[in-house]
C-alpha positions in Angstrom: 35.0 43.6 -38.5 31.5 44.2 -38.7 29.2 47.0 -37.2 27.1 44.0 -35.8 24.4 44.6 -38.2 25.3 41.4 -39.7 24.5 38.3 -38.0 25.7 35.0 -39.8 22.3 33.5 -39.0 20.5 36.3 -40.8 22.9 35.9 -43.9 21.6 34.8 -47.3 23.8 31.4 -47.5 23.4 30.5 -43.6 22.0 27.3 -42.7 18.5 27.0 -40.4 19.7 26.6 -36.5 20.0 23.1 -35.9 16.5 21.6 -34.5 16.7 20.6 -30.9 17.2 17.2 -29.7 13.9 14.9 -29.9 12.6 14.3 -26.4 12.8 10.7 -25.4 9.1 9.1 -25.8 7.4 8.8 -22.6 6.2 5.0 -22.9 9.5 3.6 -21.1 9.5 6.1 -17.9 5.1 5.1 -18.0 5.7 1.9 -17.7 8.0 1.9 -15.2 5.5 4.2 -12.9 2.6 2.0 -13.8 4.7 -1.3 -12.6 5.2 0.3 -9.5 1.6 0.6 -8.8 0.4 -2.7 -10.0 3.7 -4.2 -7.2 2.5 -2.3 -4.6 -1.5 -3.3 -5.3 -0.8 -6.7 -5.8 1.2 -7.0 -2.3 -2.0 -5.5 -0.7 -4.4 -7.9 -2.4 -2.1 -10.7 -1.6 -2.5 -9.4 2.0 -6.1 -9.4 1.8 -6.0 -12.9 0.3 -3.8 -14.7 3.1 -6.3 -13.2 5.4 -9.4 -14.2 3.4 -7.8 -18.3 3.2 -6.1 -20.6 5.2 -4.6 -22.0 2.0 -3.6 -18.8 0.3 -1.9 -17.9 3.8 -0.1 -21.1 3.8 0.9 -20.8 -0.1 2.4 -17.5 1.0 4.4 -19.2 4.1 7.3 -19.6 1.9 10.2 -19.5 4.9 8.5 -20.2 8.4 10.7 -17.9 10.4 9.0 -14.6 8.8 5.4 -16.5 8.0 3.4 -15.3 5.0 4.6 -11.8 4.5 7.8 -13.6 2.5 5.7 -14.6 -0.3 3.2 -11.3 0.2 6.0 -9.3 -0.7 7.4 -12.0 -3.1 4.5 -12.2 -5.5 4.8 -8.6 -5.4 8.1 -7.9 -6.6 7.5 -10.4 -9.5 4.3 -8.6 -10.3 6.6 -5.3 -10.4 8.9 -6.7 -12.2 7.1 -9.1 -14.8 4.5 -6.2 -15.6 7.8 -3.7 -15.6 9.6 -6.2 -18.5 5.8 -6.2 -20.5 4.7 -2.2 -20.2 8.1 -1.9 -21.0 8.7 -4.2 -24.1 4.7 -3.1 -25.1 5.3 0.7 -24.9 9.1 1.1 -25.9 9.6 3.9 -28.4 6.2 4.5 -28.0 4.6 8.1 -26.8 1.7 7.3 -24.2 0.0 9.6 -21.7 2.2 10.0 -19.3 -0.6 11.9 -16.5 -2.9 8.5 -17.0 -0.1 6.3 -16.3 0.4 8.6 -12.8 -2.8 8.5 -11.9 -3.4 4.8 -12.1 -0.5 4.1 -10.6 -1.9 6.5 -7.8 -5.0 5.1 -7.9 -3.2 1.2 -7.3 -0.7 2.6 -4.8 -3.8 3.9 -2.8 -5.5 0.6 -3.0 -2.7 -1.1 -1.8 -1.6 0.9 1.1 -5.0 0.7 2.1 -5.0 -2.9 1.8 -1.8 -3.3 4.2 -4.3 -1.8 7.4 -6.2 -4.3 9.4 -9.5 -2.4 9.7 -9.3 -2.9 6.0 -8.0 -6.6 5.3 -9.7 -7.8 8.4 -13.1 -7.3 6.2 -11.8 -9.9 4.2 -11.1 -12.8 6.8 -13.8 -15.3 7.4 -16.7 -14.4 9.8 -15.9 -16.2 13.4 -18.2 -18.5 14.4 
């Protein structure tokens, strides 16, 4: 027994403690919070468009029952998930800034809420004549 003096740490032959585990780089979790942003801007800009043209409105109209919001929300989740598959594959294993990809994709989320509110796409349908 020892009088606790002696720590095997603190011994001549110990080894260093072992390092801890690297932390995971930050590009994957960024590029997934940054594709969220870009979905949800590009659904409110899509919104804006089918208001701003007839043809853009009946592009969207891709099942009549539900109208143009079925290919609003469509070409969103393929902008989610196409810019998703290339942030991901660009920044994988890669350390980026983490608080820029939050606030653009709070910045885009913004825009595209706002987009969704007819005081705000209404200012991009044709004047009446």
């Amino acid at each position: 027994m020892t009088d606790g003096a002696e720590n095997s740490q603190d011994s001549p032959g110990a080894s260093p403690p072992a390092a801890p585990p690297a932390d995971r780089p930050s590009g994957p979790a960024a590029a997934t919070v940054l594709s969220a942003g870009i979905g949800c801007a590009v659904i409110g800009a899509a919104i804006a468009a089918s208001e701003a043209s007839a043809g853009v409105s009946a592009w969207l109209n891709w099942w009549a029952p539900v109208g143009p919001l079925a290919g609003k929300t469509g070409v969103g989740v393929a902008a989610w998930l196409i810019s998703w598959l290339a942030l991901h594959l660009l920044w994988r294993g890669k350390e980026v800034s983490f608080r820029a990809a939050w606030a653009t994709m709070l910045l885009l989320l913004a825009v595209g809420f706002a987009l969704t509110f007819p005081p705000v796409f209404s200012l991009f349908a044709p004047a009446a004549h």
